[in-house]
py3Dmol code that shows the C-alpha trace and the ligand (Angstrom):
import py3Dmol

protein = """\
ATOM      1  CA  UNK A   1     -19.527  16.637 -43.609  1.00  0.00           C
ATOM      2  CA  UNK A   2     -16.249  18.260 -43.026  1.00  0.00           C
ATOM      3  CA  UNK A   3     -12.913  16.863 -41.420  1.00  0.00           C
ATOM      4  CA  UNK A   4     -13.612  13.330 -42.937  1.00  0.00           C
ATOM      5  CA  UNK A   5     -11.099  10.867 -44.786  1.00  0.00           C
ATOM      6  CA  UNK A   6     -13.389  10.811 -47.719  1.00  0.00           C
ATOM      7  CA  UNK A   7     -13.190  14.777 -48.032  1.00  0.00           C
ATOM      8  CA  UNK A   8      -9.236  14.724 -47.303  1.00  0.00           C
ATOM      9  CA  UNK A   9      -9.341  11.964 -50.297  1.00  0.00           C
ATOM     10  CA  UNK A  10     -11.447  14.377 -52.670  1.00  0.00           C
ATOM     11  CA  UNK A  11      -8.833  17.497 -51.612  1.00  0.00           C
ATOM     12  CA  UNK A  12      -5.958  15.149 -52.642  1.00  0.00           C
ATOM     13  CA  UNK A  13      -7.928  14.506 -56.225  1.00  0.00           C
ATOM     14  CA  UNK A  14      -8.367  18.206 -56.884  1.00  0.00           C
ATOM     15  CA  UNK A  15      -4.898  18.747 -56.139  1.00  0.00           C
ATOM     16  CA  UNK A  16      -3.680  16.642 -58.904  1.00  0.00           C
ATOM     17  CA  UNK A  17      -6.390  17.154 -61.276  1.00  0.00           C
ATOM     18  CA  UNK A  18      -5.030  21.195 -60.954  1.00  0.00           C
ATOM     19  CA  UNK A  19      -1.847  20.307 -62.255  1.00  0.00           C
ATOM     20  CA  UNK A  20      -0.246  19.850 -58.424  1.00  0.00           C
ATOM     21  CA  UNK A  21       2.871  18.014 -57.608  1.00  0.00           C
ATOM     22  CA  UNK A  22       3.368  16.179 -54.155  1.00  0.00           C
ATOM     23  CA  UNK A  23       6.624  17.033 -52.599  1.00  0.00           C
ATOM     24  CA  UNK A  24       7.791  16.464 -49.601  1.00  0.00           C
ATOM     25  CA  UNK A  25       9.419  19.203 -47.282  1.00  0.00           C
ATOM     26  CA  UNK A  26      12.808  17.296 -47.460  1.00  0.00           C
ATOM     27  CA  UNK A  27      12.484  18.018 -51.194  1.00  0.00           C
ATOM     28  CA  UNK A  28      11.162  21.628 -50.576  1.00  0.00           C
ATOM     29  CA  UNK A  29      14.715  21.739 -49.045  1.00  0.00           C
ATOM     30  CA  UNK A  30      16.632  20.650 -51.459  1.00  0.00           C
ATOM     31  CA  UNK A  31      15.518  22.895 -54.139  1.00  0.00           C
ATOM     32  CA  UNK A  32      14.833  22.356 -57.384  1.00  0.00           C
ATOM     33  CA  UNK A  33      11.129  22.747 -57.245  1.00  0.00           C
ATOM     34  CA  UNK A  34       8.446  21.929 -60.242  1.00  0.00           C
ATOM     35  CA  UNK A  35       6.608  25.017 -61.451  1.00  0.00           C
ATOM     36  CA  UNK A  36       3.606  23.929 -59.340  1.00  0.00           C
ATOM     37  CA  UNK A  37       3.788  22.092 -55.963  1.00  0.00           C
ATOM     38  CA  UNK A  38       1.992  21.126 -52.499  1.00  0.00           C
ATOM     39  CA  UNK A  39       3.686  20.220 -49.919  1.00  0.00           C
ATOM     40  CA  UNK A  40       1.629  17.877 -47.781  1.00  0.00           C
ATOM     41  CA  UNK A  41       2.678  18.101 -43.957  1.00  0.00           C
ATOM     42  CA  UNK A  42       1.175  16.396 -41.101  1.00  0.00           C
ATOM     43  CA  UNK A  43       1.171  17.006 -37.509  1.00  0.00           C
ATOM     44  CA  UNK A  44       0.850  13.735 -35.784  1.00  0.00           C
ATOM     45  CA  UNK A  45       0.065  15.397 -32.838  1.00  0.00           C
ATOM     46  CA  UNK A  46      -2.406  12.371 -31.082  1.00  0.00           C
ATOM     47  CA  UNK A  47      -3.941   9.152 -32.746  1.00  0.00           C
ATOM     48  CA  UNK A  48      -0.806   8.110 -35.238  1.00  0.00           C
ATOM     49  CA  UNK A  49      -3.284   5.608 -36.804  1.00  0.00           C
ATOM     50  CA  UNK A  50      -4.967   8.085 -38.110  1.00  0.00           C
ATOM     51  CA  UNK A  51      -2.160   9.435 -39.727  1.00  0.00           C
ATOM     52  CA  UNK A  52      -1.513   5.631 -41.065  1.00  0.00           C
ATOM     53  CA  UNK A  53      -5.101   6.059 -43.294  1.00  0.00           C
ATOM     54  CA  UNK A  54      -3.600   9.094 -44.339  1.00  0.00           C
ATOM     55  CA  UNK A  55      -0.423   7.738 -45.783  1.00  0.00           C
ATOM     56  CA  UNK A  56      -2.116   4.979 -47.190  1.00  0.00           C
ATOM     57  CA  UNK A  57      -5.035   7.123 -49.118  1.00  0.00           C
ATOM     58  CA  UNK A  58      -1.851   9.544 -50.425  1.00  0.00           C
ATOM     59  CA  UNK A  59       0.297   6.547 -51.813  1.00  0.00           C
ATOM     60  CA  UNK A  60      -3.044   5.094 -53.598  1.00  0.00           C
ATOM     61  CA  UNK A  61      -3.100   8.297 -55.309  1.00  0.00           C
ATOM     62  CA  UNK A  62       0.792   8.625 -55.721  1.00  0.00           C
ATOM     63  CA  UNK A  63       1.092  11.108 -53.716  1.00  0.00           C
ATOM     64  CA  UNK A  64       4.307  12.228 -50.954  1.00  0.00           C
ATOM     65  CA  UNK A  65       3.795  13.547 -48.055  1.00  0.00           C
ATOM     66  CA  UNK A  66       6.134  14.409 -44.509  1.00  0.00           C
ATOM     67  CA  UNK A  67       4.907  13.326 -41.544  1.00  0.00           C
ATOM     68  CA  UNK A  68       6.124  14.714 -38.119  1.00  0.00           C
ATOM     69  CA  UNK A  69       5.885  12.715 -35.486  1.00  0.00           C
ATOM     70  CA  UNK A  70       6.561  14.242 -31.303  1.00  0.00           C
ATOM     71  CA  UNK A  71       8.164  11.646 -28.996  1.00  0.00           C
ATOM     72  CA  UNK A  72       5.685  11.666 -26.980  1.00  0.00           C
ATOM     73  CA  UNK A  73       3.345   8.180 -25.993  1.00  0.00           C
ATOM     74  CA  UNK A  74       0.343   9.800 -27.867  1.00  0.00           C
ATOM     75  CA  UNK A  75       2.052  10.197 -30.917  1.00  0.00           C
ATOM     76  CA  UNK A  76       4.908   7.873 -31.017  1.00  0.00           C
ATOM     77  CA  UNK A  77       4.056   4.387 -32.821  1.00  0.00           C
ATOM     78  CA  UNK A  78       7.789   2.562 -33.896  1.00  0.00           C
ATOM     79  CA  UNK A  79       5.176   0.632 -36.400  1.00  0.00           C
ATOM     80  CA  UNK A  80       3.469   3.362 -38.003  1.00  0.00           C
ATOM     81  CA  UNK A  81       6.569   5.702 -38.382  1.00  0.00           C
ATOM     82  CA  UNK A  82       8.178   2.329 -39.872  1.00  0.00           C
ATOM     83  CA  UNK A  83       5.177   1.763 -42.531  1.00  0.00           C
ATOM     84  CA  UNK A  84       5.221   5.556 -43.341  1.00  0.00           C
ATOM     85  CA  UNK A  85       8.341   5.467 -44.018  1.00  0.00           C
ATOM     86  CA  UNK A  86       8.468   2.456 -46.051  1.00  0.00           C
ATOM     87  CA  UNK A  87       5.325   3.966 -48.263  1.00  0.00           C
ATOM     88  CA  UNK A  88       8.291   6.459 -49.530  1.00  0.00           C
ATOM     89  CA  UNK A  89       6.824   9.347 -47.071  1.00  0.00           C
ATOM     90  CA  UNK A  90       9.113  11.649 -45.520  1.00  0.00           C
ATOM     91  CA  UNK A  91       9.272  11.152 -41.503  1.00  0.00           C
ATOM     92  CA  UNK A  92      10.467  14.187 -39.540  1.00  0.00           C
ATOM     93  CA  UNK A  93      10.314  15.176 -35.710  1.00  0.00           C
ATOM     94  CA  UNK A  94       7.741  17.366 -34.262  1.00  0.00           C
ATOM     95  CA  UNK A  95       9.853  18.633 -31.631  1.00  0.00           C
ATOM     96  CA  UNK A  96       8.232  20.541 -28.034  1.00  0.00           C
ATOM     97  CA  UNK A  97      11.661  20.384 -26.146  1.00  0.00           C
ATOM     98  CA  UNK A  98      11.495  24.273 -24.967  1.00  0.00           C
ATOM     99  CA  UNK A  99       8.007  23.867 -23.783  1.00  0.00           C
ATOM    100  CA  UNK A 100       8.714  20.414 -22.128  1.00  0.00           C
ATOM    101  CA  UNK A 101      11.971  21.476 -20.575  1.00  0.00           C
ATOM    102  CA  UNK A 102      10.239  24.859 -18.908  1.00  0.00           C
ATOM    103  CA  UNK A 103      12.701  26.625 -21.187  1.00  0.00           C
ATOM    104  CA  UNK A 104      15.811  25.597 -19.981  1.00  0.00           C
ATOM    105  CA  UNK A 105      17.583  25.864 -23.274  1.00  0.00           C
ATOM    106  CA  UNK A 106      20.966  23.874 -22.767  1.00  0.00           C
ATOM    107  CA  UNK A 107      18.357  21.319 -21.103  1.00  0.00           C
ATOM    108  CA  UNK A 108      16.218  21.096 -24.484  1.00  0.00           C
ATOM    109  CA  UNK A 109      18.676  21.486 -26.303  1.00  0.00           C
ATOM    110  CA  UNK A 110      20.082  17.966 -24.840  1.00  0.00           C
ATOM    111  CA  UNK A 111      16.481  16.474 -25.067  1.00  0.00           C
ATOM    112  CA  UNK A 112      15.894  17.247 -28.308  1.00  0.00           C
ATOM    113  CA  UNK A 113      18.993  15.391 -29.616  1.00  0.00           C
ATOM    114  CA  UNK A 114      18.235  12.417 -27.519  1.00  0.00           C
ATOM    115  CA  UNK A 115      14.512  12.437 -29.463  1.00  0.00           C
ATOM    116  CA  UNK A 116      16.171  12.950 -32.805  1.00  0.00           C
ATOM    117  CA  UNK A 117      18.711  10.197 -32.063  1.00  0.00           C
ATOM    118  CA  UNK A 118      15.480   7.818 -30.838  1.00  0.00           C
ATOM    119  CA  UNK A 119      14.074   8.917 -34.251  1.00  0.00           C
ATOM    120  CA  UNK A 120      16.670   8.381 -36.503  1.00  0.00           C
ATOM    121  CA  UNK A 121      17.599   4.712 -35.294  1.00  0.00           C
ATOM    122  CA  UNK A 122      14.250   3.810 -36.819  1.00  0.00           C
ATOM    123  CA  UNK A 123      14.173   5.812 -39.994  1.00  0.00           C
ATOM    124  CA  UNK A 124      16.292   9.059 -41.391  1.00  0.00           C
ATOM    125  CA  UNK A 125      15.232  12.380 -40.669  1.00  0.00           C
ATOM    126  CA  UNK A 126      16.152  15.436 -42.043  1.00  0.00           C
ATOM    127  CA  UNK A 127      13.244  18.164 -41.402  1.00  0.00           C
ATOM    128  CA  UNK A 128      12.129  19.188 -38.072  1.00  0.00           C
ATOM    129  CA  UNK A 129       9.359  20.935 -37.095  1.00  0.00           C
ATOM    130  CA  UNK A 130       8.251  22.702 -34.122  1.00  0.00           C
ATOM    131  CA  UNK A 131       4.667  21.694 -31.717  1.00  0.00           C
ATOM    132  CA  UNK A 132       2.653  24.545 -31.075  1.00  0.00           C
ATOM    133  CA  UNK A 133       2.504  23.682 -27.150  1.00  0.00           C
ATOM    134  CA  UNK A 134      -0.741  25.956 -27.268  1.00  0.00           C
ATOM    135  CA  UNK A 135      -0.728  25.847 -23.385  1.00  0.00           C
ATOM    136  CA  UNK A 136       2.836  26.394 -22.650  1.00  0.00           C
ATOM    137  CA  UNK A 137       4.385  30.110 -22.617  1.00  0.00           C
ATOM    138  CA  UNK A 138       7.465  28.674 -24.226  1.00  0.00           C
ATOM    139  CA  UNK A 139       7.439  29.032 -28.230  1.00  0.00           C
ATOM    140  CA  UNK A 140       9.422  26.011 -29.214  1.00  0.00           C
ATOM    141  CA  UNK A 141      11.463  27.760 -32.261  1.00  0.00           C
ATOM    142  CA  UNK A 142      13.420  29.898 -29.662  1.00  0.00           C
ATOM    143  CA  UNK A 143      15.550  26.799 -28.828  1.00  0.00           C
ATOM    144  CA  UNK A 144      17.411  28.271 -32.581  1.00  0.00           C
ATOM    145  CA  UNK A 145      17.998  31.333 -30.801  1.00  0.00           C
ATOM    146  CA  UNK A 146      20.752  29.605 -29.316  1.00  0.00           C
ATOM    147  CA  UNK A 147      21.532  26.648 -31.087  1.00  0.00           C
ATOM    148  CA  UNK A 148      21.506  25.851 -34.786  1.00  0.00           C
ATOM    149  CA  UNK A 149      19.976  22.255 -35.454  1.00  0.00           C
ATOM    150  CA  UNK A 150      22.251  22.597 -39.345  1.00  0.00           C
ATOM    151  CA  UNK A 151      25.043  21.007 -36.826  1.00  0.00           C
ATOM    152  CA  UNK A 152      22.678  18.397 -36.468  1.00  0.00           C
ATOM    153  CA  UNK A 153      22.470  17.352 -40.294  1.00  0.00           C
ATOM    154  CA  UNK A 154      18.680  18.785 -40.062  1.00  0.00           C
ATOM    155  CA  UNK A 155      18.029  21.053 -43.561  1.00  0.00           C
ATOM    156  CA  UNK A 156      15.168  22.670 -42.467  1.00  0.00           C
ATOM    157  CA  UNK A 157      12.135  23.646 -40.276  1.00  0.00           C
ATOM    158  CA  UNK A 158       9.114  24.905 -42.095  1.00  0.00           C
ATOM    159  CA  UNK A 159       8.222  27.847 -39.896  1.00  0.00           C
ATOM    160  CA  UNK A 160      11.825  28.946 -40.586  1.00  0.00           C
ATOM    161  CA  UNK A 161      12.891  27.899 -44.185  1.00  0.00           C
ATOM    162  CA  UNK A 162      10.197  28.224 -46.093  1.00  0.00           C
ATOM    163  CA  UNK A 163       9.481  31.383 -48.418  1.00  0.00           C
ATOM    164  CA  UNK A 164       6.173  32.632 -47.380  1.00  0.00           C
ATOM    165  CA  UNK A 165       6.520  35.270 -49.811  1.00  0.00           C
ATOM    166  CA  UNK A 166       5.762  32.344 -52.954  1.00  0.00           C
ATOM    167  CA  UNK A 167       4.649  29.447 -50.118  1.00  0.00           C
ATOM    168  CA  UNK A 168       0.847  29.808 -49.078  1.00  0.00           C
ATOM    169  CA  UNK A 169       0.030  28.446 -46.022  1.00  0.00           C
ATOM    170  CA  UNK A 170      -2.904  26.641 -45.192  1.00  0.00           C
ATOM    171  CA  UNK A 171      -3.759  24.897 -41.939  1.00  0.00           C
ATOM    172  CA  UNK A 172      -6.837  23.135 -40.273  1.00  0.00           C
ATOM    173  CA  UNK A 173      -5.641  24.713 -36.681  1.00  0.00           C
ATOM    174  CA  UNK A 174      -8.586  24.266 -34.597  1.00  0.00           C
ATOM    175  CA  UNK A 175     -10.333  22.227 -37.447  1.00  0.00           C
ATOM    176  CA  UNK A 176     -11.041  25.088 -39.346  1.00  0.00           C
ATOM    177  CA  UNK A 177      -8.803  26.111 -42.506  1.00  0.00           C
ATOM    178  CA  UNK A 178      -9.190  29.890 -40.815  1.00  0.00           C
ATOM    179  CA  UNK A 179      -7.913  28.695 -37.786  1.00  0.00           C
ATOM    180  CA  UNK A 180      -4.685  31.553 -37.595  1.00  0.00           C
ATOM    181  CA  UNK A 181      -7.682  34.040 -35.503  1.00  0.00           C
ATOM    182  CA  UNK A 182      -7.509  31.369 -32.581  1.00  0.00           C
ATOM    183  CA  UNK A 183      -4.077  29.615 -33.177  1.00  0.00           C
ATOM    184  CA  UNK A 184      -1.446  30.890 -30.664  1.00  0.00           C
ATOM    185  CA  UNK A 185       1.774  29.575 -33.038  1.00  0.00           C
ATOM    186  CA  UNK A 186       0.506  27.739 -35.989  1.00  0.00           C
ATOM    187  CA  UNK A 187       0.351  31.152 -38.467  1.00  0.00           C
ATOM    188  CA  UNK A 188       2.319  33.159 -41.052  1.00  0.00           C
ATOM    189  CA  UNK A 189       1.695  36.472 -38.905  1.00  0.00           C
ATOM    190  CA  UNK A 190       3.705  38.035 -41.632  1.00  0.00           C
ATOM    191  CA  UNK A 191       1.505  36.857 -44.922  1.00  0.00           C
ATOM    192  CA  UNK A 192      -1.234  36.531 -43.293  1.00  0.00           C
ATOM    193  CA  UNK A 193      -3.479  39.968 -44.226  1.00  0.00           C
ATOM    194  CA  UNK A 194      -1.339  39.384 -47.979  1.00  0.00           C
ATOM    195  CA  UNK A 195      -3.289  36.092 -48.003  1.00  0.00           C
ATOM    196  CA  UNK A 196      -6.706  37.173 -47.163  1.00  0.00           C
ATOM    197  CA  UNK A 197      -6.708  40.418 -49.433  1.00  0.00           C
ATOM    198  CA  UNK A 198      -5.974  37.507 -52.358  1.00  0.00           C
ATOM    199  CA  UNK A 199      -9.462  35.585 -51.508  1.00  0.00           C
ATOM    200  CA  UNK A 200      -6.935  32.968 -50.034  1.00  0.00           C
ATOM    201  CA  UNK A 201      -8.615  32.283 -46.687  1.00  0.00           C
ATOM    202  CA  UNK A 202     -10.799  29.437 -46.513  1.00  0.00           C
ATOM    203  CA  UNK A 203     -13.122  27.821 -43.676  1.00  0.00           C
ATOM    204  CA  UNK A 204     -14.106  24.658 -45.295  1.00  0.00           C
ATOM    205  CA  UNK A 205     -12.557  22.219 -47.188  1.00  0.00           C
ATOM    206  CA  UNK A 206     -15.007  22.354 -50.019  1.00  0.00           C
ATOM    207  CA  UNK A 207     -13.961  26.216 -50.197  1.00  0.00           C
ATOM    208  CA  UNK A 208     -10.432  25.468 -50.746  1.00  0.00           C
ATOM    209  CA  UNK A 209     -11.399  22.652 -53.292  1.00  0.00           C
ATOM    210  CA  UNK A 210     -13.874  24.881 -55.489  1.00  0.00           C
ATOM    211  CA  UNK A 211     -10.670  27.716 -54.955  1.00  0.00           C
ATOM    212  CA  UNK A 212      -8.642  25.317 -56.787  1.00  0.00           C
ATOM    213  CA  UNK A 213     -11.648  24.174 -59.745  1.00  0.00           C
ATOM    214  CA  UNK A 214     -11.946  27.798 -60.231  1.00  0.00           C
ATOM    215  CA  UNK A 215      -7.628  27.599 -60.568  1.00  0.00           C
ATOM    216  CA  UNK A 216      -7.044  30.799 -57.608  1.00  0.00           C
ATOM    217  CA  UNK A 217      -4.705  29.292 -56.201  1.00  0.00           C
ATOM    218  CA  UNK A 218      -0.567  30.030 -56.500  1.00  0.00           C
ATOM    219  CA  UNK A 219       1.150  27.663 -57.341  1.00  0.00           C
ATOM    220  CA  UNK A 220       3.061  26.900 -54.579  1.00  0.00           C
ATOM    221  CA  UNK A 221       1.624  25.851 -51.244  1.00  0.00           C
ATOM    222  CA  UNK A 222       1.503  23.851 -47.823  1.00  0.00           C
ATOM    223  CA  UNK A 223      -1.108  22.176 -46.364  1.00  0.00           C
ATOM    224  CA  UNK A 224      -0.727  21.378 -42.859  1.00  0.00           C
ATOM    225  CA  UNK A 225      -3.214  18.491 -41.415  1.00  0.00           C
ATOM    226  CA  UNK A 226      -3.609  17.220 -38.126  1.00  0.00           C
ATOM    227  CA  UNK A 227      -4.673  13.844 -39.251  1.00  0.00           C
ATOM    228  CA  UNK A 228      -6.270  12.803 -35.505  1.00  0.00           C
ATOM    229  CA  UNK A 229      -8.497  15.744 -36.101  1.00  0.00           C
ATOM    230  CA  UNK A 230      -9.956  14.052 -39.518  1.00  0.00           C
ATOM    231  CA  UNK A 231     -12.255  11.279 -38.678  1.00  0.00           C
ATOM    232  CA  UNK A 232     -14.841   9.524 -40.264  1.00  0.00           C
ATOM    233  CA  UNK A 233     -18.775   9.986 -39.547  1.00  0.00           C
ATOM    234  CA  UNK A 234     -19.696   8.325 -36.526  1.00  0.00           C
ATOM    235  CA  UNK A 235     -19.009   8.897 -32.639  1.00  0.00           C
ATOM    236  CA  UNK A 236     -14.789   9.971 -33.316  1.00  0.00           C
ATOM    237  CA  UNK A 237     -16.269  12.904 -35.549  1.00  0.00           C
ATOM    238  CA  UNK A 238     -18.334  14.223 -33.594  1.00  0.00           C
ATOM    239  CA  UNK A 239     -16.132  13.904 -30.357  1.00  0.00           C
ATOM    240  CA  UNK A 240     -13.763  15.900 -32.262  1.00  0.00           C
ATOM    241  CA  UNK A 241     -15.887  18.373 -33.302  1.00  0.00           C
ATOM    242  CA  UNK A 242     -16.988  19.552 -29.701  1.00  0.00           C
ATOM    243  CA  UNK A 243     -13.154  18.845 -28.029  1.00  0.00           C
ATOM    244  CA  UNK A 244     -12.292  21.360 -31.059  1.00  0.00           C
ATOM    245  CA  UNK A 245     -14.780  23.911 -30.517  1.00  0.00           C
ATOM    246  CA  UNK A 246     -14.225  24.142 -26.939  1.00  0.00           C
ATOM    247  CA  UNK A 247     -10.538  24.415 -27.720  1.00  0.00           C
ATOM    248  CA  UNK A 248     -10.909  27.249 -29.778  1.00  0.00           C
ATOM    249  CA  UNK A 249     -12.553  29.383 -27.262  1.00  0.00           C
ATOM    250  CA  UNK A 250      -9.811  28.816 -24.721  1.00  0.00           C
ATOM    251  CA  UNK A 251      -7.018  29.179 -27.159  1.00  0.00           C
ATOM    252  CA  UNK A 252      -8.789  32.890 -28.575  1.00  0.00           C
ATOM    253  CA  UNK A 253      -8.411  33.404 -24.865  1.00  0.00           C
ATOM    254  CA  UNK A 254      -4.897  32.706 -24.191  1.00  0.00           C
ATOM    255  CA  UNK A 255      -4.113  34.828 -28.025  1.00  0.00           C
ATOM    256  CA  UNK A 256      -6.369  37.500 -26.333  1.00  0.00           C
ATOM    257  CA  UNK A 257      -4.001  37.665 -23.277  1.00  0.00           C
ATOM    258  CA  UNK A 258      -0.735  37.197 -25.175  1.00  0.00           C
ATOM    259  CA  UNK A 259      -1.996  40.397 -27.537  1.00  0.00           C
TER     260      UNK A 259
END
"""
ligand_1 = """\
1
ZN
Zn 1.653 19.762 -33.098
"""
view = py3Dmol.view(width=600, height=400)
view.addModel(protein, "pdb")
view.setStyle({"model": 0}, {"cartoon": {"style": "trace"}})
view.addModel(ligand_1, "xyz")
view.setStyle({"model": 1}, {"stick": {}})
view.zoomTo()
view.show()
C-alpha cells in the first residue's frame, strides 16, 4: 500500500541510509549546503494532524523538515504549528492571497501581511510558499509581480529561489509522484522533460525508494508531501484514494483548457 505513514517512514530511512542530509528550506536559503541534501517540504493543505505524525516520525529519525501552513480553518492549528515548531522544524506560510482576494493585488497584498503577522506572533517565519488554488484562475506567485515579500524579512519562496537546474523536484500532486501531467501549478515546467529523460520520474513511492538503493538520484532534491493525503490503511486511505482520483480527472481538465 501506497500513501501510508509506514511507507513515508521507510522513504525517510532510505534517504539517510543514501548518504542524505535533512535541511530545511530556511537553510536551503541561507546557503552553505552539504554535498548531498533533501529538503523535506510539506503542504499542510487540510488535516494539520496529519502533518503532526509527520513531524514526529522525522524528529525520531533526526530528521528537519519545513512545514507550510495556509491561514485558513482547515489548515490552521495554533497547537500543531506550536509543537512543529518546538520539534526544531521550520514553519513557513502557504500563502493563497491572489486567489482569495479575486486578484486584487494591493488587496492581497494587505491580506497576506495580516496572515504573516498572525503567523509570526506564534512562531518565526522566514520562507513562504505559494497554494496551488487548483480551482482559482489566479496563480498566487503573481502577487511578486508587484510586490517583493524581501521587504517583508521573507528569504525565499521555493517556486522562485530554488535552482532547478541542481534541485530535483519531486511531488505527490494528486497522490501520485507523476502528478506534474494533471497538476495545474505544482511543476518545474522548465526541468520537467530534463527530469524524465534522466529516469527521474516516479509513480510510486517504492520507485523512488529502489531509485535511491540503486544510488540514481542527484544529490540535491525536494520532496514536497501533502501530509493529509498520507493516511494509514483503513477507511481515511481509501477515502483519499477515490477524492484523489476524481480530482485528477477534473484538474487534467482544467490543464486541458488552460493549454
Ligand atoms: Zn497547497
Amino acid at each position: 500500500m501506497d500513501f501510508t505513514r509506514g511507507k513515508y517512514v521507510q522513504l525517510l530511512l532510505q534517504l539517510k541510509e543514501s548518504g542524505y542530509e535533512f535541511i530545511t528550506y530556511a537553510d536551503y536559503c541561507s546557503g552553505d549546503l552539504p554535498q548531498r541534501f533533501v529538503i523535506l517540504r510539506h503542504d499542510v493543505d487540510s488535516k494539520p494532524e496529519n502533518s503532526l505524525e509527520f513531524a514526529k516520525e522525522e524528529k525520531r529519525l533526526q530528521a528537519k523538515a519545513s512545514y507550510y501552513f495556509r491561514t485558513v480553518p482547515e489548515s490552521w492549528n495554533k497547537e500543531i504549528i506550536l509543537e512543529i515548531h518546538g520539534m526544531g522544524h521550520e514553519v513557513g506560510y502557504h500563502y493563497e492571497s491572489l486567489a482569495t482576494c479575486h486578484g486584487n493585488l494591493p488587496k492581497a497584498f494587505e491580506d497576506f501581511k495580516d496572515n504573516l503577522e498572525k503567523m509570526r506572533a506564534l512562531v518565526p517565519v522566514s520562507t513562504i510558499c505559494m497554494h496551488g488554488s487548483p480551482r482559482s484562475v489566479h496563480d498566487n506567485k503573481d502577487l511578486w509581480i508587484l510586490y517583493d515579500y524581501k521587504t517583508l524579512d521573507i528569504i525565499g519562496e521555493p517556486y522562485l529561489t530554488t535552482d532547478f537546474s541542481k534541485v530535483l523536484y519531486l511531488t505527490d500532486t494528486g497522490r501520485r509522484w507523476d502528478g506534474y501531467k494533471v497538476s495545474v501549478r505544482d511543476k518545474i515546467e522548465e526541468f520537467q522533460e530534463e527530469w524524465n529523460a534522466k529516469g527521474w520520474s516516479f509513480h510510486s513511492t517504492d520507485n523512488i525508494i529502489q531509485a535511491l538503493q540503486e544510488n540514481r538520484l542527484p544529490n540535491q532534491m525536494m520532496i514536497t508531501t501533502n501530509p493529509q493525503r498520507w493516511n494509514n490503511p483503513g477507511i481515511g486511505w481509501f477515502k483519499e484514494l477515490v477524492l484523489q482520483n476524481t480530482k485528477n480527472i477534473v484538474k487534467r481538465l482544467v490543464v486541458l483548457v488552460n493549454d
